[in-house]
PASEBA-1860 file (N, C-alpha, C; in nm, 3 decimals):
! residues 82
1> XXXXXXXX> -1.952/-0.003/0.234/-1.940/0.133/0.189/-1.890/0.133/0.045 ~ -1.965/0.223/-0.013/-1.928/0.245/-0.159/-1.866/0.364/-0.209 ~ -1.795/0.440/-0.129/-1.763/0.602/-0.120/-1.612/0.574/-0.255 ~ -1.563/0.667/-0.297/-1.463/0.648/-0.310/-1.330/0.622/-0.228 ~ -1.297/0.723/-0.141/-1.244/0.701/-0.003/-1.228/0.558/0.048 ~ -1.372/0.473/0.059/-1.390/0.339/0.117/-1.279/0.283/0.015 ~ -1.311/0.274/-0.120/-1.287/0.185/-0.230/-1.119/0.162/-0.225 ~ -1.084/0.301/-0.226/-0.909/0.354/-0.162/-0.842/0.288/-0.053
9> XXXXXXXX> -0.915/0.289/0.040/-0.915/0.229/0.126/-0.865/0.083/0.147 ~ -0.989/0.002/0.083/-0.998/-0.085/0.086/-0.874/-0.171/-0.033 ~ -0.851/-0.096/-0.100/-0.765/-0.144/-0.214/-0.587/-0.097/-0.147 ~ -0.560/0.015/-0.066/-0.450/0.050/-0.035/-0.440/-0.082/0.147 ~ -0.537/-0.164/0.148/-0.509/-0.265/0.260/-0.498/-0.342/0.171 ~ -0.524/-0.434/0.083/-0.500/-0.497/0.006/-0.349/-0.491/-0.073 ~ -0.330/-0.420/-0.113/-0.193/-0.367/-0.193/-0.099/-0.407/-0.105 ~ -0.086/-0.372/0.084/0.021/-0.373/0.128/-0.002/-0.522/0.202
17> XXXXXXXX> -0.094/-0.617/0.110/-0.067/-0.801/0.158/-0.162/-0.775/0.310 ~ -0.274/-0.729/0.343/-0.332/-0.715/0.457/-0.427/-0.789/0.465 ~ -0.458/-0.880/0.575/-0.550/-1.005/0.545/-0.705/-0.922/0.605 ~ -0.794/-0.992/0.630/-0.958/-0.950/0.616/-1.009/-0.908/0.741 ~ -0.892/-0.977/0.844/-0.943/-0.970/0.983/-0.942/-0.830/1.021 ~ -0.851/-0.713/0.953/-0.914/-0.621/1.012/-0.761/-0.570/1.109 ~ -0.675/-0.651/1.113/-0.550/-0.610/1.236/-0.452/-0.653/1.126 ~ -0.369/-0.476/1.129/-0.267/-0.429/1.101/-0.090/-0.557/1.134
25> XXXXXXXX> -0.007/-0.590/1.003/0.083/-0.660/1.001/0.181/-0.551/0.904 ~ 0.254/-0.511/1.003/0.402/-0.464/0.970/0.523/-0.545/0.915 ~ 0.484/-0.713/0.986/0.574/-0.732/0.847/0.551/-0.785/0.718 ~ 0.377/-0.831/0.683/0.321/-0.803/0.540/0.329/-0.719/0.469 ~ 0.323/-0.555/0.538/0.367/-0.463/0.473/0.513/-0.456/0.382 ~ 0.603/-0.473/0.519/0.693/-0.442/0.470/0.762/-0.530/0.361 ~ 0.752/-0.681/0.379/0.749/-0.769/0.272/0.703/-0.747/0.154 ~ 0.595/-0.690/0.156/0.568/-0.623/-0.020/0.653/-0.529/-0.083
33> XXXXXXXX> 0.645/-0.384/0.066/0.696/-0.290/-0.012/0.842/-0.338/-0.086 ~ 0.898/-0.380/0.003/1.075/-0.416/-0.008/1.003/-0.506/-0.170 ~ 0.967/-0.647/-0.179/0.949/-0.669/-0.308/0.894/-0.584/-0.422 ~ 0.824/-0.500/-0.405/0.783/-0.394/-0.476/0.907/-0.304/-0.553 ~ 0.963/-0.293/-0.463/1.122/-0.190/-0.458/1.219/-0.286/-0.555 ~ 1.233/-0.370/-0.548/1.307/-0.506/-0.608/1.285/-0.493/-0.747 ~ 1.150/-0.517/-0.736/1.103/-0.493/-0.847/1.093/-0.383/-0.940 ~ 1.066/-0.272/-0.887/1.156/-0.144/-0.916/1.256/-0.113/-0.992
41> XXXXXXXX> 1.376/-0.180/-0.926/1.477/-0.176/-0.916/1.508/-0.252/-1.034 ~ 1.473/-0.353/-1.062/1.488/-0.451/-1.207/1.448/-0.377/-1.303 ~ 1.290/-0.324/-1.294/1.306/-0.227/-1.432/1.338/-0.133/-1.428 ~ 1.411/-0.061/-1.345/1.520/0.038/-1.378/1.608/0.052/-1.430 ~ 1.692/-0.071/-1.382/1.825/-0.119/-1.477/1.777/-0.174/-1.582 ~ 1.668/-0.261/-1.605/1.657/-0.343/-1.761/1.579/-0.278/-1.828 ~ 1.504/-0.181/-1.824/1.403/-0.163/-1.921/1.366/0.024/-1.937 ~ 1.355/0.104/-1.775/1.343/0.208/-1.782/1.419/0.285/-1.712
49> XXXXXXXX> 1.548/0.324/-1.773/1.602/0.392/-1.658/1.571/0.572/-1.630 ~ 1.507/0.533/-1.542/1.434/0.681/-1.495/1.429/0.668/-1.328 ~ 1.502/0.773/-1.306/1.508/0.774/-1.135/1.341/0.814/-1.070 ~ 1.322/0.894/-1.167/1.174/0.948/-1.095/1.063/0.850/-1.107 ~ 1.108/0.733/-1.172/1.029/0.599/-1.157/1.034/0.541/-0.985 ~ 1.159/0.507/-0.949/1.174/0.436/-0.850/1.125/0.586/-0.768 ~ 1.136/0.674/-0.780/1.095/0.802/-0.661/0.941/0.811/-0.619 ~ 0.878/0.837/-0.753/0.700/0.802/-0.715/0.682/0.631/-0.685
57> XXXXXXXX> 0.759/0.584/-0.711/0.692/0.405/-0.669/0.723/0.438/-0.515 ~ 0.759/0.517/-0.499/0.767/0.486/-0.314/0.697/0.605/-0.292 ~ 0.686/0.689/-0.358/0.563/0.805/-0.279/0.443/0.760/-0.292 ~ 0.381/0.675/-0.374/0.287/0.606/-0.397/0.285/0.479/-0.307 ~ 0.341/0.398/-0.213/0.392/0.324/-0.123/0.340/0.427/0.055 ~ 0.401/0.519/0.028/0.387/0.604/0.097/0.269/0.620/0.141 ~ 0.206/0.689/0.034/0.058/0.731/0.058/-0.031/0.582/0.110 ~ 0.003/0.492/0.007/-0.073/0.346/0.040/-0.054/0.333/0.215
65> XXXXXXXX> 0.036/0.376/0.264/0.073/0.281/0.397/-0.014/0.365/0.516 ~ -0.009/0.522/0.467/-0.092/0.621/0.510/-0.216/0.595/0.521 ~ -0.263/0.565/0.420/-0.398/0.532/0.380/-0.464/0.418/0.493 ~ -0.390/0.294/0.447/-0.422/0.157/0.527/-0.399/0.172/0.671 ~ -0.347/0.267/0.753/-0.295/0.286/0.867/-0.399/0.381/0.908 ~ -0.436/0.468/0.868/-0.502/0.563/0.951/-0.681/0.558/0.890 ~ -0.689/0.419/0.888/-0.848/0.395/0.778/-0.921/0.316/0.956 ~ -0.830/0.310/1.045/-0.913/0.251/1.174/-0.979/0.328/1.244
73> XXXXXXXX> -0.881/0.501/1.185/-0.964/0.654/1.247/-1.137/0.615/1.154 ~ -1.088/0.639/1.059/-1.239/0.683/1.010/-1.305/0.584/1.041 ~ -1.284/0.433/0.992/-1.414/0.351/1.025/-1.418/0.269/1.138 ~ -1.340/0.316/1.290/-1.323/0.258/1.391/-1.245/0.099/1.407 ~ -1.294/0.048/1.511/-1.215/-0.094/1.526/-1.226/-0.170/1.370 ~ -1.124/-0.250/1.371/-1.167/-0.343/1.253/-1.064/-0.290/1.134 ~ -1.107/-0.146/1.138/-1.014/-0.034/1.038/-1.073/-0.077/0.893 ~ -1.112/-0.185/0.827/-1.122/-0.162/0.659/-1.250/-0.190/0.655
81> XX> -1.302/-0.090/0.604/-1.457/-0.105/0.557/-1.470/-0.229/0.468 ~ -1.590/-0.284/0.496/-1.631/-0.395/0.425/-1.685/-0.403/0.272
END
């Protein structure tokens, strides 16, 4: 699939460390996000301190986890379009 949606998709399973097979890992997820946050968190203190940085890096986290989680509705078993 070439939709945009698919592409979203396919890139918000990727983002949260999700391997090809198609079955959902909660703690790949969460291993990113938390490093993600870390990371965050470093350029907050060293480089940008802006709270509404670290606020959208997790609403954007958010949406990603949304995304990759409920992508097995639309394209059935398997969940990530190819």
């Amino acid at each position: 699939m070439t939709t945009l949606g698919a592409r979203l998709d396919r890139a918000a399973w990727a983002a949260l460390s999700q391997d090809r097979s198609g079955v959902w890992s909660w703690p790949r997820a969460i291993v990113t996000i938390v490093g993600a946050m870390v990371c965050a968190v470093i350029i907050y203190v060293a480089v940008y301190p802006e709270p509404a940085f670290i606020a959208v890096l997790a609403l954007v986290y958010v949406f990603l986890v949304y995304r990759a989680r409920t992508s097995e509705r639309r394209y059935g078993p398997g969940g990530v379009p190819r």
